[in-house]
N, C-alpha and C positions, 0 to 999 in steps of 0.2 A: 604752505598750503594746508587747508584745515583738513582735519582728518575727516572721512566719509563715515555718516552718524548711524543706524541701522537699529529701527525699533518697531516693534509690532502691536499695532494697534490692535486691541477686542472692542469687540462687539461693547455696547454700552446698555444692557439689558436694563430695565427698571426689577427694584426691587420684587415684584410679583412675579415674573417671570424668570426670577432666576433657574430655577429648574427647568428651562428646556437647555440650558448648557448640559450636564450629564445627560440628558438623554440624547443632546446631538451626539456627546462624545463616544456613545457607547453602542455601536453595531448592531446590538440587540434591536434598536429603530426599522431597522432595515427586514425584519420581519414580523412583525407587528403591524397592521394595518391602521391600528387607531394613530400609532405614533405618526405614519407617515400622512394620514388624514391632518392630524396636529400640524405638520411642519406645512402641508400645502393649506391649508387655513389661514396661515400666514399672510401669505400672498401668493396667488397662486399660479401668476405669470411668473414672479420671480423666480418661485421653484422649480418652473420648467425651465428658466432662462440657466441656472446655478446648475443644472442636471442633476439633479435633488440631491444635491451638497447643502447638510442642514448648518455646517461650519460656515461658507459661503452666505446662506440666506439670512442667519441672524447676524451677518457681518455690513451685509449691503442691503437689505429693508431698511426701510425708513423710517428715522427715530419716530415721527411722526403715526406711525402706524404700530409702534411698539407700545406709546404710549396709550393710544386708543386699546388696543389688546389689556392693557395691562389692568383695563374698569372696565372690561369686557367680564360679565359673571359668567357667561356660557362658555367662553372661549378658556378662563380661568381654572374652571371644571373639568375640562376634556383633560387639559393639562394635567389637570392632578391627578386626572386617574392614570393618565400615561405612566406619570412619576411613579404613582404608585405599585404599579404593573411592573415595572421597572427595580424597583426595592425590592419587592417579594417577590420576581425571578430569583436575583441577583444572592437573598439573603435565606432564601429554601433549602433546607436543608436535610430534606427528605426526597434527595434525588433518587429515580434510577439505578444508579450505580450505586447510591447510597445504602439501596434496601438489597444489591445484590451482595454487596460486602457483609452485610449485615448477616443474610442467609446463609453465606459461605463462612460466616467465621470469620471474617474480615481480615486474612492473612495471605488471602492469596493474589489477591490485585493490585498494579503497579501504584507506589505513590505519586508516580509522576512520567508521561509519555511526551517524549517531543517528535512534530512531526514537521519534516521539513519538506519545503517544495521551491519550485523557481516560482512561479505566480501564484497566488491567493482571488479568488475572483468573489468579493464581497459583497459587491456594490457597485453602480458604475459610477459613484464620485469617490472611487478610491480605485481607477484605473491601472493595477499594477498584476493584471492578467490580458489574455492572450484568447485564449477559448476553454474547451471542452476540460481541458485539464485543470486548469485557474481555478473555472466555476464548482468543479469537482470537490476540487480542493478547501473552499470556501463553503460550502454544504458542511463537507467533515466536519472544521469546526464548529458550524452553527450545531451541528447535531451531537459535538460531544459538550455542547456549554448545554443544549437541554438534554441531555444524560447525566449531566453531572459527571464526567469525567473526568478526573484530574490529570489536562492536556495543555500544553503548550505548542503554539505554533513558531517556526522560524522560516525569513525568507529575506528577501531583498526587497530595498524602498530606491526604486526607480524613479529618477528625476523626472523623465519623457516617460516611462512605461512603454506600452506599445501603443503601435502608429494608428493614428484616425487617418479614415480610410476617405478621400475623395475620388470619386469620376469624372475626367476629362468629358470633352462634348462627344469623343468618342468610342464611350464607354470604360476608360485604360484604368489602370486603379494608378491612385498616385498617396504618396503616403505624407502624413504631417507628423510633427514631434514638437508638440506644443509642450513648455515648461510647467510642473505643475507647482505650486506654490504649499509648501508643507504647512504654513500654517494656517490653508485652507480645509486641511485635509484632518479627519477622526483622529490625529494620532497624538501622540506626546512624546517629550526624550524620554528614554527608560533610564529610573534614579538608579543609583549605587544603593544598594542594601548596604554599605558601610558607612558612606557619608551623606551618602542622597545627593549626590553630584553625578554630571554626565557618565554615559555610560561609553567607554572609547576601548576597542580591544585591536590588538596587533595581528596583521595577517601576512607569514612571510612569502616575498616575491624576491625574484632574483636581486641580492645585491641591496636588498632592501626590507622595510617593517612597512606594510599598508596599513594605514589608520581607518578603521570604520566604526561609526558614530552606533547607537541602539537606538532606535526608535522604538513604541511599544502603543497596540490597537486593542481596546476592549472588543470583543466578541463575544457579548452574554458574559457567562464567567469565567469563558477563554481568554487567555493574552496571545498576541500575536507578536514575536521581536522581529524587528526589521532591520538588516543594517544597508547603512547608507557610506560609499566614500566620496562623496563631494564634500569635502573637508579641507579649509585649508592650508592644514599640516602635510595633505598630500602633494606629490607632482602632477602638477596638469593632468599629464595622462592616465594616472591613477583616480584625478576627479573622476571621472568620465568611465568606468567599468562598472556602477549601478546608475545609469545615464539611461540605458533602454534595453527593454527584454526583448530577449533574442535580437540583437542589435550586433552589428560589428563580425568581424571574421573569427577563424578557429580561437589565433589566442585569445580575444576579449571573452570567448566562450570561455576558455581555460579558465582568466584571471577568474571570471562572475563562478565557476564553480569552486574554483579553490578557496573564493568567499565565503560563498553560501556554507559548504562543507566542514573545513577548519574554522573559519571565520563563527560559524553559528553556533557549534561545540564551546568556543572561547566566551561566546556574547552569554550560554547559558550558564558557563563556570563563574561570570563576571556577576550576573544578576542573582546568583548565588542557589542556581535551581538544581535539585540532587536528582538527573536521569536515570530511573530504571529502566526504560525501553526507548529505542530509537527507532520511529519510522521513515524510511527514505519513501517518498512519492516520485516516483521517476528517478533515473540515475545522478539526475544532476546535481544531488550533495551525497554523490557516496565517498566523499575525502572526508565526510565526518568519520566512517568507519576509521580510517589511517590515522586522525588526530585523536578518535578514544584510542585507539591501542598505542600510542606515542605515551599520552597521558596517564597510562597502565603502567607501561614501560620504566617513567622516570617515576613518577609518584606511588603505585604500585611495587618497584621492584622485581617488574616480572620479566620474561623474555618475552621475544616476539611471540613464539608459540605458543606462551602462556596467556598473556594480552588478547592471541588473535580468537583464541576458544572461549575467552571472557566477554569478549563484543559480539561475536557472531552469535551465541545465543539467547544476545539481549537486543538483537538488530530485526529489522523488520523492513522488505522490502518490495513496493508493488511496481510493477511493470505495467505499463499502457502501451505499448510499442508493438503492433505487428507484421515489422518490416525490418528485415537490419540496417536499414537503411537512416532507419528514423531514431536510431540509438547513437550518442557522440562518440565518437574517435579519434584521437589524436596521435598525428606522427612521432615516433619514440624521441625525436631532437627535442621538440618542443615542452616534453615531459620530461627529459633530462635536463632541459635549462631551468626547469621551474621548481622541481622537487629532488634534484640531487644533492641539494644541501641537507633536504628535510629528511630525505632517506639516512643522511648522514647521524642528522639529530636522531633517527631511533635506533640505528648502530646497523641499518642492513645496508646491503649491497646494494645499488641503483637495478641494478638487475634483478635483486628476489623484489623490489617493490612492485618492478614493471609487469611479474611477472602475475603479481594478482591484480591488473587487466587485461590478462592477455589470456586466450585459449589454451595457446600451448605455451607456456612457460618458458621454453625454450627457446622457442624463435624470435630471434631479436629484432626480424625482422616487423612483428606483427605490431598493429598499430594498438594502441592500450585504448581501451574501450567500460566507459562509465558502468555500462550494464554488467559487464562481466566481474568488474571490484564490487559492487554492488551485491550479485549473486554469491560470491564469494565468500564475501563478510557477513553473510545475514544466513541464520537457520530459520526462518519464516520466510518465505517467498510466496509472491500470490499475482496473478495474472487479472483481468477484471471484467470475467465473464465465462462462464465456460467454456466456449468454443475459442475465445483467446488463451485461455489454457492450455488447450489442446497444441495451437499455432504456437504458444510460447514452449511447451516442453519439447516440441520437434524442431523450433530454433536454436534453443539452449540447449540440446543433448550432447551437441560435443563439448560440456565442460564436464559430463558424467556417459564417458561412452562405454562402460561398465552396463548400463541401463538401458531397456528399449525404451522408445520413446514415453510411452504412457508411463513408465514409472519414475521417468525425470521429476525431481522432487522440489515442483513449484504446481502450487494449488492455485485455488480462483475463488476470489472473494466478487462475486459480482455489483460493480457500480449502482448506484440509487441517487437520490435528488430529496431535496431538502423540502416538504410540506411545506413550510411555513414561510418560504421566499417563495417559492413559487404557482402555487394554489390561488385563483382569484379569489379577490376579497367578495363580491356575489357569492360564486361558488363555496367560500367558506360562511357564509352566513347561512344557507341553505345544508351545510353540513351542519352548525350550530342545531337547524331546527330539526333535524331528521335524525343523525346520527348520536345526539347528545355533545353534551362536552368531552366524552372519552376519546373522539378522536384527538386530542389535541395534548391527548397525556404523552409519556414522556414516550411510550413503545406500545401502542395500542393493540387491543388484540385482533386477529383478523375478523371475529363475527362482528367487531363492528360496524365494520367497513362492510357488511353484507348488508347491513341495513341502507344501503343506497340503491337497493332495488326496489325499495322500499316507497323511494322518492315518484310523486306524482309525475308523467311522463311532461304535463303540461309544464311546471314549475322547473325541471329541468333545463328542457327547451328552451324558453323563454331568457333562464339565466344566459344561456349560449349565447343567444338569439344577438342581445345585448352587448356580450362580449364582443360580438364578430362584428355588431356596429361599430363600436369602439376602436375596434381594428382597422376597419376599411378607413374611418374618419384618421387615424391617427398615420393611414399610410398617405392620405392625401393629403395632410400638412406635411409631411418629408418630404414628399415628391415636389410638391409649390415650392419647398424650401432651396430643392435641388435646381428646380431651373431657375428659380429668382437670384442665384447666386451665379449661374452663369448667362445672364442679362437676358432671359427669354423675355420674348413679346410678353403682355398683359392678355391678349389670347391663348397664349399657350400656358400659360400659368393658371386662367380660369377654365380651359380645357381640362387639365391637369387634378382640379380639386372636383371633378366627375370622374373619374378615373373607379375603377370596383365598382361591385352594389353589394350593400348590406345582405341583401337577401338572396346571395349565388353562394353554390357551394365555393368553399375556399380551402386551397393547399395550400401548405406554409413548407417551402425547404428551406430550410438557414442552418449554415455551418461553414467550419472552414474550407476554403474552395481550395482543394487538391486532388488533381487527377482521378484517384480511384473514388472520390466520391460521387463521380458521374452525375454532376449538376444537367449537363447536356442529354442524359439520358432521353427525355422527354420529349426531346429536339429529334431523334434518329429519325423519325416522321413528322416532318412538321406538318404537310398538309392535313394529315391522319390528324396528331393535335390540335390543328386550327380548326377541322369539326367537331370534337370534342366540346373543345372550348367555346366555338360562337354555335352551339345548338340552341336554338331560337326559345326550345320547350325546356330544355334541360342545359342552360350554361353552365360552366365553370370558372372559374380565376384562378393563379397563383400568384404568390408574394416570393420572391427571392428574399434572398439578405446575406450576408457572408462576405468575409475576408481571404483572399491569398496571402502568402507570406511574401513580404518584400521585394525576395530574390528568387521567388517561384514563377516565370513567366508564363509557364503554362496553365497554372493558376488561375493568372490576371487574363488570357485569352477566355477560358470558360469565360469569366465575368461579360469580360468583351462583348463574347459572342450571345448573350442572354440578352445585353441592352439593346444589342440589333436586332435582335428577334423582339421584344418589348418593346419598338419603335414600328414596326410593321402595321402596316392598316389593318387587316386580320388581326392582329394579337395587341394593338391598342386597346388599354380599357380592362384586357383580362390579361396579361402578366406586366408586373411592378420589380421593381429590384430598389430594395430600399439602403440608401448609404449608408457605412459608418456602422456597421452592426456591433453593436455591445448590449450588455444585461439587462438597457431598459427596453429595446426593440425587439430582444427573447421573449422578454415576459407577455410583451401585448401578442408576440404570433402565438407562444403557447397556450396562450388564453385564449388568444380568436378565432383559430384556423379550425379547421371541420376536418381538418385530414392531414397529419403530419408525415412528409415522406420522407425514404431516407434511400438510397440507391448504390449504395458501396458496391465494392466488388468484394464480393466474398473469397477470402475471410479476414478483408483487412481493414474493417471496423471492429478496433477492440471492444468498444462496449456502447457507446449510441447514446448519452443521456437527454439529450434533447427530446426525443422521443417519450423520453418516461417525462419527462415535463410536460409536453403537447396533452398526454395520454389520462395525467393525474388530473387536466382541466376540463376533461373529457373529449377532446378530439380521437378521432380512430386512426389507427398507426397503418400506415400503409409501405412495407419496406420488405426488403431481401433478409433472406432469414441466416443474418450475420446479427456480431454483437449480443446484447443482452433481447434481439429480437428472436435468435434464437433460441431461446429456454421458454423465453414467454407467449410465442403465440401459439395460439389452437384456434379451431374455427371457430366463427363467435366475437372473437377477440379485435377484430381487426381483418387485416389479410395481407397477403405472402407472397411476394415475388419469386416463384420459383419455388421449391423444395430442396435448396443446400446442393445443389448438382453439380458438378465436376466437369466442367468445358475442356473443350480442346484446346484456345485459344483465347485471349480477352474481346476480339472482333467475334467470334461465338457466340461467347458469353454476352456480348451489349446486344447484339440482334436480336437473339431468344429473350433476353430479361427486355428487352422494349418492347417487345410484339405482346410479352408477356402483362406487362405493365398496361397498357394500351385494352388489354381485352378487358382485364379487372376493372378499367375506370369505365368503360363503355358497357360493362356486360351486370357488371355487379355493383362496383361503388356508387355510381350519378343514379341507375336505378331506384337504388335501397333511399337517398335521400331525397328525391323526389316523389317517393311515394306517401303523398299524405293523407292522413285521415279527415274526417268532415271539418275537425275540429283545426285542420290545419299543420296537426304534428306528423313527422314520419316517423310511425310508433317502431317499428323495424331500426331503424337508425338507432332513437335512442333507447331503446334498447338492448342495443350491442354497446352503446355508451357506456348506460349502468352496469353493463356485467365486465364492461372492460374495467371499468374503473374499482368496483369491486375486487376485481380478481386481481388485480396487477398495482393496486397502492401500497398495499399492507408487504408487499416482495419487494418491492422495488424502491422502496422508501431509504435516505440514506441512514435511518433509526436502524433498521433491519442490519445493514453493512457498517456500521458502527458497533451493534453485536457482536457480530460475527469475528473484526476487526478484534475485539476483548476477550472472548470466549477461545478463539482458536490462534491467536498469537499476544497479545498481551498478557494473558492472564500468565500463560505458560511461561514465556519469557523471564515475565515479574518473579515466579516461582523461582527459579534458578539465579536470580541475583546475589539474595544470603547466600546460595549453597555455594555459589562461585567464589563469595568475596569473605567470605569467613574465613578467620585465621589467618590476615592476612594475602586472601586470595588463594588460598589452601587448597580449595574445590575445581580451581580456573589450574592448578600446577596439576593435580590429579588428573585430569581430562587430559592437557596435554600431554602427561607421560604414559595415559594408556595408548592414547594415539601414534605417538611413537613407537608406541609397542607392537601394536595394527603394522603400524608402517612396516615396522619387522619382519614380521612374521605373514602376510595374509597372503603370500604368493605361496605358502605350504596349505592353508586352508583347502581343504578339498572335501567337495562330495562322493564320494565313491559309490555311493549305490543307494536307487531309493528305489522301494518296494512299495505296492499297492495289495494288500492281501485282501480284494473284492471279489475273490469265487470264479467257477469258466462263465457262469452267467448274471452277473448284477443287473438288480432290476431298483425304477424307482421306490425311493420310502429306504432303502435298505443301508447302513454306515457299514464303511470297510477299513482297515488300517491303513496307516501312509506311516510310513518309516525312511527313516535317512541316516545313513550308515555315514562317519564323518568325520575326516583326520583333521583336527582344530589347529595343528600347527605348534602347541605350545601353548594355546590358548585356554583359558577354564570352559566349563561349559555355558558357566554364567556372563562372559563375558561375551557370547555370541546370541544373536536371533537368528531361531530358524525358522520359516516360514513357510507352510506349503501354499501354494498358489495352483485355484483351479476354479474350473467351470465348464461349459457347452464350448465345442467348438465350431466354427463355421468351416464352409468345405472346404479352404484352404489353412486348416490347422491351427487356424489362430483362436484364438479364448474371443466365444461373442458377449461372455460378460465376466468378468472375475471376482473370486471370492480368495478372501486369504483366513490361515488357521493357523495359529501358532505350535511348532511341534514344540513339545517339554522334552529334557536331556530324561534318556533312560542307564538302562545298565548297558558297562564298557564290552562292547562284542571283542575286542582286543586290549593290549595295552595302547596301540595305537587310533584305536577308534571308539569314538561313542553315539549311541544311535538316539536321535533325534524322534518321536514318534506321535503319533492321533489318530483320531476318528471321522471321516469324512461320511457327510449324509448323500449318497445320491438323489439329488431332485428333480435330473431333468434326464429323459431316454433320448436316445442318440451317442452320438460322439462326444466322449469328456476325457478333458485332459488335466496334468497333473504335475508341478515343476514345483522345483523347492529355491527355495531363494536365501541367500546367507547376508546377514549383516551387522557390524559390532554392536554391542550392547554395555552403555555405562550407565549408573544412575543420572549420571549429568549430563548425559549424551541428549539432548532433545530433535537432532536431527539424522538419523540412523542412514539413510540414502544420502544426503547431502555431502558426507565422507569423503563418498567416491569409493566406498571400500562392498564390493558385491560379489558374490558367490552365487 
């Protein structure tokens, strides 16, 4: 029998147009509007047919229409200036990051960051995300290729990705897992820097070596490695574990993160990249931390202890999760079947591994948990939003219950969104003429962006106006789409494309449909809604959009129940629920909608990005003052479901926030847009537009969180690499054996007595002494921080705002004591208090609370 032949055809470009190959291949397209103007010029049915797969388009157009293009002078033009735009990103080298190193003396920022995640959300013809997180993900690195960062991305290249979403005739979500074809897709094999051959690294599973391939994705002058095991070297069943995200039960979870994790450490050692800093984006590759300290262990020569103080403060770890629910966990069997060999290879116990996922170390019984190895091995920790800060230190405190809650030692980098994928191309042309070309530098400064109050009220508007036609138009070819597929009459289908009006206020809710985010909210009244909505002088509409997860039924009923209600004679015409939501169906509601809503149950929207998208195209944010909506509104801004208040109950809570919800659209929102001037505009509306947009682009932008991301953990991190790995690792043996030395000794550490030498009556304006008398244990003085902690108290004793002072060592009041001592300023009359806090002190220590060691 002949053997089965397997070759891949390219595209057959004519000599002129060679150059739209790299600019297909390279992500940078994907925010660039000229480029993508280029690729639909092409042909511009095709584009939408390919779902702007510009690999796809140059593959299936028509030679015939290539070669047309190819004596086309205008269309030759555009090209080249794409190309060119494209070169002088790509070969700039006067980045951002360029000119920070530069300022800094260029020694203290990492050579090289890798950030891992389960999904990357890029593009939606590169389908190997999921939602909020993906897309997150996918910003980052668009915003460290225009930082000029030197970052690498690592993930998995998912056969199926995640499921396209269809609805039955009776609204049910039903899921697809259509094949995707790689060599449709941006990417290439990632070469061997030795030989320039595939790049193939071993992942071990019980009993066995997993083979997975490297894949590698331009993003601007980011690379992105993917590995893939649908390989034929593997067993069947090992195909099939980067098959689909979030796919399959616990173990398939296990095997995809002991992939991602070990797997992606190997694929960076393979392509020959030297990590200074590791960022985990969600728990699901924190078995990178285990395979660098393995790799310490044997190549290093150090101990585990030694190892684990070399990775943790080179580790970086953000949390999205405000539920524990929503964090992975696995039964101790299942982790003993799969890593007691590996525990083996770094010489510990199956039990000291289990033990850094687990709360209490001890209990054998407890199930080992991503988050908590994750927390573990990383001195950078950060939540993604303030107020998920807060819910993440008072979920994590029992790994540090030395601490009260607030000084649990995980901060909050809050979430942003990428200008440049998400900003309509209107709206950016209109930035072009108003703002200058400075918004579009690498990290603008905020007065620029104040110049869009600048903007004519008319010219504003109008850009909307546009938008939101755009929008109604492109839900009613979905919607035709939807029932021509389940064989509706030729009436119902020409029904269907009257469906909206351009000209009604429009709400867009689109996210993923889980319980607390009370899709139904709006529903608790429906007749109350149905006037709303069908008011004769002042209509309304909403647009749904959104996915449940697979195995979430309660999910899939919201959905359910929303297509019943959008079938109702009342609520025909003004609510839609559009199928299949992914990042080209985001970007037309963020661009189109007049009012983005978001209804979580507070406080379990970690951080809301959709919102900041709606909000950057000028829609007005209308939501519960959870997530990143809490730091950002004031009035002005938008408006507020409630003021952050504390229910008895979640039946409470939905009553109050829908009555509440219900007054604001009827009392304030429909008003404010309805009220137009001679000229037609409602200068009130945009109004609050411009100052939303002003106020909230230049915060909320993922530039801003890419800083911060540099400044307050990378930078630090990168610092302590040399100190750690010199001599040997000399600095990483140091750390560890003061730590044991802590371990030693810190149950003798004691305060014995702290004095306040403020007078019988301190008054404001006035500084008094703070002393702390202090048996160190054996310890030096230097090798302790002591810290006074103080400020106002509220009427139950607690600090309503705190301030901390460093006390300096004085002279020994004994042989066994030495006193700690400062100056504290009274600022505020009333009740103030005043506690000292102890904690080790190394020069390599960078995480002082993280320890666990507190006085």
């Amino acid at each position: 029998m002949a053997k089965f032949i397997r070759l891949v055809i390219h595209a057959n470009l004519p000599e002129e147009l060679q150059p739209l190959d790299p600019i297909a291949r390279n992500l940078r397209w994907c925010w660039d509007h000229e480029a993508i103007d280029l690729f639909r010029r092409i042909d511009p049915d095709l584009w939408e047919e390919v779902g702007h797969n510009p690999i796809r388009l140059l593959g299936e157009v028509k030679q015939r229409i290539l070669v047309r293009l190819a004596g086309d002078d205008a269309f030759l033009a555009h090209m080249e200036r794409v190309s060119e735009r494209l070169r002088r990103y790509l070969e700039h080298q006067d980045t951002w990051y360029a000119r920070v190193q530069k300022n800094d003396g260029g020694n203290d920022g990492p050579e090289w960051v890798a950030y891992f995640s389960m999904e990357f959300g890029l593009a939606e013809s590169l389908p190997i995300y999921s939602g909020g997180l993906g897309v997150l993900a996918g910003d980052f690195l668009k915003s460290n290729s225009d930082l000029g960062i030197p970052l690498v991305g690592v993930g998995l290249l998912y056969q199926q990705g995640y499921f396209q979403q269809y609805l039955n005739s009776d609204g049910w979500q039903q899921e697809e897992y259509p094949d995707l074809s790689f060599t449709e897709l941006p990417i290439r094999p990632a070469a061997s820097p030795e030989d320039g051959g595939p790049v193939v690294v071993q992942v071990p599973l019980p009993g066995r070596q997993l083979q997975a391939r490297v894949w590698e994705a331009a993003v601007g002058r980011v690379r992105l490695f993917l590995l893939d095991t649908n390989i034929e070297q593997n067993l069947p069943e090992d195909r099939t574990i980067s098959f689909k995200l979030y796919g399959g039960d616990r173990e398939l979870r296990l095997r995809q993160e002991i992939l991602l994790g070990i797997g992606g450490v190997r694929a960076l050692v393979a392509m020959g990249r030297e990590v200074d800093v590791f960022h985990m984006n969600e728990g699901h590759s924190a078995f990178l931390s285990l395979e660098r300290i393995r790799r310490l262990m044997v190549g290093g020569k150090l101990t585990f202890a030694e190892a684990r103080e070399a990775v943790r403060a080179t580790s970086v770890f953000t949390t999205h999760t405000p539920v524990p629910a929503g964090n992975d966990y696995f039964e101790p069997g299942l982790i003993t079947r799969y890593l007691a060999d590996y525990a083996g290879e770094m010489g510990l116990e199956l039990e000291e591994l289990m033990g850094l996922g687990r709360l209490d170390p001890a209990n054998q019984g407890e199930r080992f948990c991503m988050t908590v190895l994750a927390l573990k091995c990383s001195a950078h920790r950060n939540a993604v939003s303030r107020l998920h800060g807060v819910v993440s230190r008072e979920m994590w405190r029992g790994l540090w219950p030395e601490h009260e809650a607030e000084e649990v030692p995980i901060g909050h980098v809050t979430n942003g969104v990428h200008l440049g994928t998400w900003v309509n191309k209107d709206l950016s042309s209109l930035f072009d003429s108003y703002l200058g070309p400075a918004w579009r530098e690498d990290l603008p400064h905020p007065e620029v962006w104040e110049r869009i109050r600048a903007i004519p009220n008319i010219e504003i508007w109008r850009s909307h106006e546009r938008r939101r036609e755009r929008l109604v138009g492109f839900a009613r070819q979905r919607l035709a789409e939807y029932y021509h597929k389940r064989g509706a009459s030729a009436a119902t289908i020409s029904d269907v494309t009257e469906v909206l009006d351009s000209r009604v206020l429009t709400i867009g809710f689109a996210r993923r449909f889980a319980t607390y985010k009370r899709a139904d909210l709006l529903f608790s009244d429906p007749d109350r809604l149905a006037r709303i909505l069908g008011n004769r002088e002042r209509p309304v509409q909403i647009i749904f959009a959104g996915k449940a997860h697979p195995r979430d039924d309660a999910g899939k009923k919201l959905i359910q129940r929303i297509m019943h209600f959008a079938r109702e004679t009342r609520f025909w015409s003004r609510i839609v629920f559009l199928e299949n939501y992914d990042m080209n169906t985001a970007r037309r509601l963020v661009q189109g909608c007049d009012i983005w809503l978001n209804l979580p149950r507070r406080p379990m929207e970690a951080s809301g990005t959709s919102g900041m998208k709606a909000v950057f195209n000028g829609a007005l944010h209308l939501s519960v003052l959870d997530g990143w909506w809490a730091e950002a509104w004031r009035p002005g801004l938008g408006w507020a479901v409630g003021r952050g208040e504390v229910y008895a109950g979640p039946e409470i809570q939905d009553r109050v926030e829908a009555s509440a919800l219900y007054d604001l659209l009827e009392r304030d929102v429909v008003p404010l847009f309805y009220d137009l001037s001679d000229t037609g505009i409602p200068r009130g509306w945009v109004e609050m537009m411009k100052e939303s947009m002003a106020t909230l682009i230049p915060t909320f932008s993922t530039a801003r969180m890419v800083e911060e991301y540099l400044v307050h953990f990378y930078k630090p991190a990168a610092s302590l690499v040399h100190q750690l790995s010199r001599d040997s690792y000399q600095g990483a043996r140091e750390l560890a054996g003061f730590r044991q030395r802590v371990e030693s000794t810190w149950d003798k550490v004691k305060v014995e007595e702290v004095l306040c030498r403020a007078g019988a009556l301190p008054r404001v304006g006035e500084h008094f002494a703070v002393e702390a008398n202090m048996d160190l244990g054996g310890l030096k003085p230097e090798e302790v921080t002591v810290e006074a902690i103080y400020g106002p108290l509220d009427p139950h004793g607690r600090f309503r705002e705190k301030y901390s002072l460093l006390l300096e060592p004085g002279e020994k009041r004994s042989p066994r004591l030495t006193t700690f001592g400062g100056r504290i300023e009274a600022r505020w009359s009333g009740p103030f208090g005043v506690k000292v806090m102890v904690t080790p002190n190394h020069p390599l220590l960078c995480d002082r609370k993280g320890w666990g060691f507190v006085q």
